[in-house]
N, C-alpha and C positions, 0 to 999 in steps of 0.2 A: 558665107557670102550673102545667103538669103536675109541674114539678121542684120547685117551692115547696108545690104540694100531698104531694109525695112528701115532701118536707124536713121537713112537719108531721108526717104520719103517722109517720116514723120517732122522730120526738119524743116523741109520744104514747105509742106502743109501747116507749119506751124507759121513760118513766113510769111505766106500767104495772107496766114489769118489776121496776124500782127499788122498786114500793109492794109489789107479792107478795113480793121477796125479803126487804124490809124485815120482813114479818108473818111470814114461813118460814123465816127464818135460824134455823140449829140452835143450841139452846143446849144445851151437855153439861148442865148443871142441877147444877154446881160452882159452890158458893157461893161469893164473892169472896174469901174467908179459905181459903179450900178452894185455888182457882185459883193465889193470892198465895204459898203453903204450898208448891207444887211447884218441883220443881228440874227433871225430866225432862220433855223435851219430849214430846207425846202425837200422833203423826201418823196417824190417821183413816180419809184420802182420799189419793189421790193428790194433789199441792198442780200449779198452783190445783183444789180441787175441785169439784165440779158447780157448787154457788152464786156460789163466786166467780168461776167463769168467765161464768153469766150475768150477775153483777156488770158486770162487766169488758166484757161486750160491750154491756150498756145501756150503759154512761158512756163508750165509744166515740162515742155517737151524738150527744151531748149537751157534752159537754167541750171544752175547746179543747185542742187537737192539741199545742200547746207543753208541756203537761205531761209529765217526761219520764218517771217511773214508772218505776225502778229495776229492779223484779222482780212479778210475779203474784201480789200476797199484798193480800190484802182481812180487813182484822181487825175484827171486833166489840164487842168487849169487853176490858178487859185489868187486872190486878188485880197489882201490886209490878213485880217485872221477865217478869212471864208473859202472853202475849197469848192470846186463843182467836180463830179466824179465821171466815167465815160461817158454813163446815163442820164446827165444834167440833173442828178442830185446835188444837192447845196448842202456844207457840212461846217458846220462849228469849231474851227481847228483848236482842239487842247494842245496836241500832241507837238505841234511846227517842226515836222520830221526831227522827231526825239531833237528837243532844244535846238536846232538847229537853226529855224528861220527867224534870226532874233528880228530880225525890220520888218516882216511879215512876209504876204507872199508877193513877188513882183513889185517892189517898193518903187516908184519911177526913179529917184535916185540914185538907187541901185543899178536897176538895169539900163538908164542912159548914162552910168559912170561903166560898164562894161560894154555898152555899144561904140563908148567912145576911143576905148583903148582896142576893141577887136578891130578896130576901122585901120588902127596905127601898126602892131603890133602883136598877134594872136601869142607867139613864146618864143623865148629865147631864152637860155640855164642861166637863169643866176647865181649857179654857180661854179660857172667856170668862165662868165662874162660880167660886166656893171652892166644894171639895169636899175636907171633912177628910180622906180617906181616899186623895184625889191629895200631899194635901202631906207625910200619914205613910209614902207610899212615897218620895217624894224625900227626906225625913229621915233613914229608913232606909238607904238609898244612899251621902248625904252621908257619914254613918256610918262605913260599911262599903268607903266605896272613898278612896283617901289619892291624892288629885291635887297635892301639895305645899302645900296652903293652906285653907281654907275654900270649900268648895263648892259649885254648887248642881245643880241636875237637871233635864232640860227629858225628860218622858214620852214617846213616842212607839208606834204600833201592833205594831214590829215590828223588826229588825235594820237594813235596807235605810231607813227610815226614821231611825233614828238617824245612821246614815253620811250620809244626805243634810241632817241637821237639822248634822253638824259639820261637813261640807265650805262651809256656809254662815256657821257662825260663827267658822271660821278665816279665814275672807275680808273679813267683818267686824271681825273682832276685830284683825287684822294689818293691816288694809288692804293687803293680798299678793294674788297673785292664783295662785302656780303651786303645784301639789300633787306631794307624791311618792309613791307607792305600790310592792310591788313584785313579781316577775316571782311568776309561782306563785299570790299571794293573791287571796283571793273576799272581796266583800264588800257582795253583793247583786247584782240585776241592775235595779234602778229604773233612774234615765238617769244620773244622777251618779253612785251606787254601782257600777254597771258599768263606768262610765270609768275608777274604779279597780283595779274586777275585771282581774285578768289569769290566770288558771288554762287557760282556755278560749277559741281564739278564736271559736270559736262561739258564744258568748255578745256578742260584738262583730259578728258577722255579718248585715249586713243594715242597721243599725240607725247609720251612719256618717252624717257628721260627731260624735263622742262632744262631751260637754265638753271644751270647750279647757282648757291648762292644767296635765294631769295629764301628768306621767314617771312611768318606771318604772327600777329600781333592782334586779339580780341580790338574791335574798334570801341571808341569810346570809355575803355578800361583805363585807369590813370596808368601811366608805365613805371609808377612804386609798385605796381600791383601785379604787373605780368611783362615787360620787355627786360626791366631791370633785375625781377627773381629769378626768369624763365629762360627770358633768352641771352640777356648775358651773363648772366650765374652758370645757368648748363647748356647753353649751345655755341656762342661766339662772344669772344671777348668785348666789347665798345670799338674798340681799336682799329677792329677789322670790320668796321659796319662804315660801307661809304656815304649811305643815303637811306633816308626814311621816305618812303612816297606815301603821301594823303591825299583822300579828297576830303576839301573841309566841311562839302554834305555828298553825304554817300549818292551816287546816280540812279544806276541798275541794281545795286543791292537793294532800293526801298525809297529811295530818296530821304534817308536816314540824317537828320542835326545830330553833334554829337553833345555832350553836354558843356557849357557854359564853363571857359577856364583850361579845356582838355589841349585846346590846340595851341597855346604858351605852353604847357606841361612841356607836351612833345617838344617845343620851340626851344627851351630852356634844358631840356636833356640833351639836342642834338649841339648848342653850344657849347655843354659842359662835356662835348667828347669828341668833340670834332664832325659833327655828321652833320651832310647835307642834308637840309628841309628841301623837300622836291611836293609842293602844293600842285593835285591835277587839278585844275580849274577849266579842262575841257569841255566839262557842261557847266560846272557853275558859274563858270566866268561871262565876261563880255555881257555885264548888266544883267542876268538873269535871277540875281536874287537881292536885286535894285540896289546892290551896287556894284561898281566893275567890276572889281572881282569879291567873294565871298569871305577870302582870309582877312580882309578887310571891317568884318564885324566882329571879329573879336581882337582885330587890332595886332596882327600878330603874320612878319617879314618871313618870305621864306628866302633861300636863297638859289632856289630856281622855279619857274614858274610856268606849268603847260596849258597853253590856248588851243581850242578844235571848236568844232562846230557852230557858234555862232558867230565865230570873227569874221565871216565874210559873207555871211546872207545865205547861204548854202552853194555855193562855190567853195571848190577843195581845195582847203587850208588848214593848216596848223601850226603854230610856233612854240617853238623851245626858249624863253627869255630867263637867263641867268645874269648874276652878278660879274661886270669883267674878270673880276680877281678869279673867275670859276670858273670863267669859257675860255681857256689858256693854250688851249689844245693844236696842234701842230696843222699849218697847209694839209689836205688831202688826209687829215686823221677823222672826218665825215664830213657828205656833201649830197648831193642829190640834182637827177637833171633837170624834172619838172616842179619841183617845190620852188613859189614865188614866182608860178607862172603869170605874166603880166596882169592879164584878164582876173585873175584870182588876185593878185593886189588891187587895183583897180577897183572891186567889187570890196576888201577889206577897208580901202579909204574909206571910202562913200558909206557905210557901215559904222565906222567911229565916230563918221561927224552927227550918223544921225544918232547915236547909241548919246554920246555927249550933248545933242542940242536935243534931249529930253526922254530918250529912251526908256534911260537907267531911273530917272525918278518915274516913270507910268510904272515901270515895270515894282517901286516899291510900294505906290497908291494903289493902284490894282490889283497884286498882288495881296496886298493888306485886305480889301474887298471880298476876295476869294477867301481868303483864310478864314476871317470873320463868319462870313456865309456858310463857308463847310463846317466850320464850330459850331452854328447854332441847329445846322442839319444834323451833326452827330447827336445833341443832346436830342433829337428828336426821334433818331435811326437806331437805336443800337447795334446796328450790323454795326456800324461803322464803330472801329476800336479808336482809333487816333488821327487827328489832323496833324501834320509837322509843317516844316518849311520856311523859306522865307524868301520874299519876293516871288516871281512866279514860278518858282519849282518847290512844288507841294506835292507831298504825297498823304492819300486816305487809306489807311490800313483798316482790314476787315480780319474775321480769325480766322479764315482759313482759303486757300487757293481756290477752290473751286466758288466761291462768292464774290471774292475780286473777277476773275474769267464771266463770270456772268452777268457781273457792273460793264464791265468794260463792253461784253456783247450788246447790252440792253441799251446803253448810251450809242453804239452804231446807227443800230435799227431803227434810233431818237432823232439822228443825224449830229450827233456830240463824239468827237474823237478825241480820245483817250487812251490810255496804255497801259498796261501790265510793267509792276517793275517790284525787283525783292520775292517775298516768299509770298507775299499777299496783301502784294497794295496796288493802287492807281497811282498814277503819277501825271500829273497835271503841270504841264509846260507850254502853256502858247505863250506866238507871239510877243514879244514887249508893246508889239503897237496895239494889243489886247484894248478895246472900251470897257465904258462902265454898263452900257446898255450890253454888251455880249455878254461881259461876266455873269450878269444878272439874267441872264437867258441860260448860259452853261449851268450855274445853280441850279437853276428850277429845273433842267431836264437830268441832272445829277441826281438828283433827291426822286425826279420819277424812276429814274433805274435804279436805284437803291430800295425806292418801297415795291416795286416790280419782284427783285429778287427775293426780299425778306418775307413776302408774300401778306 
């Protein structure tokens, strides 16, 4: 009783703290236009500062422990690619909550196309009711994503969700039963999108027997070379494989390109046996590597296609957009109550028209800028092993983890947010509404955290 009394109090006290800092957070009193305007990062406090460290030690008390919390940064407010943090530090967003805020942050089109459906309609299931505004996002989609045929789109809350709504309708739709995925790729950690996961075994840890069913496949290896000797020579016939899932650049593994030709290979083996191509374009899609979607540069259909994170500005969304002939699946055979919640359509319109009225090409100029920049850094760094990427999901590989961990901390403390991603890289995803003046400030304070570390 004395530990569950103690267990409350420290709840309580956490509460507390979370409501004063909520009413005391500093705001520099930088208009959103003001804030949007800046290129330069503005560092304050020592990072984390006062606030955010009592931030950080209330949601200790209260959170669940699996949250793994990258780095000590507690942000406030945030307007284009610039955030302000509790302490009214100003920070250079790379990261746009892992690909997520592709229009930036608080885009006004964004948030007065969600102010204007919260006014009308906050939710209703679309799927177990019509709701115009679910079926003008799947329209939209239909649209915009080319799965070889006529389309349709099943909504979903979130990435992890989409991955678990296709690993069910390739099962379905095939009557197959075995899945391939491969070495490297993330693609949630729900119970079935984990099974696919392979990045991490520690996301596998603890949590065994996975879904049956699932292989895995060296990425970027041609499949003359290991799915066709290996895995259908000695472990399952073709016959019985309903689906191949890729991302066609790795995310959380590294943000990993594969080579030039690999993803027709894969295209052209799942034709010659029947298997679904299942493309995650959860991060690389929705303009982030300037063009809608990724599979799109090497020119190569899949026949089902998953969206997350930047289709709706960061409002949670997901969809699963397959070829009709392949979403065949019976009334009440999957559904969901808050997927295509209005407010989250709404927020996905407004999204597309701005991704299509110029998004998707900053996101390949800038992109291009970045790339460039980081090249002519590596020949200068040698920390730095490799630039990859294309459009603005780039990753800079160093040789070893504890070098990336200290790029990424040294760019904090610069006011430049960045991320850990793979065994030992950075991974650089802002905004699409990224400038040329930001980029060219993120380089320069990139290259000072890289000779920082290399000493």
């Amino acid at each position: 009783m004395a530990t569950e009394a103690a267990g409350r109090h420290d709840v309580e006290a956490a509460e507390a703290e979370l409501r004063a800092l909520d009413q005391t957070t500093r705001d520099s009193g930088w208009s959103r236009d003001a804030l949007g305007a800046m290129a330069e990062p503005r560092v304050v406090t020592e990072i984390p500062g006062p606030r955010a460290r009592g931030l950080i030690e209330a949601d200790h008390k209260v959170t669940s422990p699996s949250l793994p919390r990258a780095y000590p940064f507690a942000p406030a407010r945030g307007a284009g690619s610039m955030l302000e943090d509790v302490d009214g530090n100003v920070f250079l967003d790379f990261n746009a909550g892992i690909a997520v805020c592709s229009t930036g942050h608080a885009h006004p089109a964004v948030v007065s196309a969600i102010q204007r459906q919260a006014e009308r309609l906050l939710h209703y299931s679309g799927g177990d009711f019509y709701l115009g505004v679910y079926s003008e996002v799947c329209a939209e989609l239909d649209r915009l994503t080319s799965v070889g045929g006529p389309a349709r789109t099943f909504l979903t809350n979130s990435g992890t969700e989409a991955v678990e709504a296709a690993i069910k309708l390739a099962r379905n739709s095939t009557g197959r039963q075995y899945l391939i995925a491969f070495i490297g790729g993330f693609h949630g950690r729900s119970y079935g999108s984990v099974s696919l996961t392979a990045s991490k075994a520690k996301y596998h840890e603890g949590f065994g027997p996975l879904l049956p069913g699932v292989l895995h496949a060296p990425y970027g290896v041609p499949p003359s070379e290991w799915i066709e000797p290996v895995l259908f020579k000695r472990l399952v016939p073709p016959g019985e494989v309903a689906a191949i899932v890729v991302e066609p650049i790795q995310g959380e593994g590294g943000y990993v390109v594969p080579p030039a030709g690999w993803l027709s290979e894969i295209r052209e083996l799942c034709d010659r046996h029947g298997i679904l191509l299942i493309a995650d374009e959860i991060q690389t899609g929705m303009g982030r590597t300037g063009r809608m979607w990724a599979m799109e540069h090497e020119g190569v259909t899949p026949d089902v296609l998953l969206a997350g994170k930047g289709i709706a500005s960061g409002m949670p969304l997901g969809a699963m957009i397959a070829r009709a002939d392949v979403m065949t699946w019976d009334k009440g055979a999957h559904g969901s109550t808050y997927a295509g919640n209005p407010v989250c359509c709404a927020s996905a319109l407004a999204t597309f028209e701005l991704l299509e009225g110029g998004l998707v090409e900053n996101a390949a100029t800038i992109g291009q800028t970045l790339i460039d920049g980081l090249t002519k850094i590596a020949a200068r760094r040698p920390a730095i092993r490799e630039v990859r990427g294309r459009g603005l999901m780039i990753g800079v590989d160093f040789a070893d983890e504890h070098a990336a961990d200290a790029v990424e901390l040294a760019c904090l403390r610069r006011g430049l947010l960045v991320l850990r991603a793979g065994d030992h890289a950075i991974r650089l995803a802002p905004p699409l509404v990224l400038r040329r003046d930001q980029a060219e400030v993120g380089l320069r304070i990139f290259e000072e955290a890289v000779s920082e570390v290399a000493g």
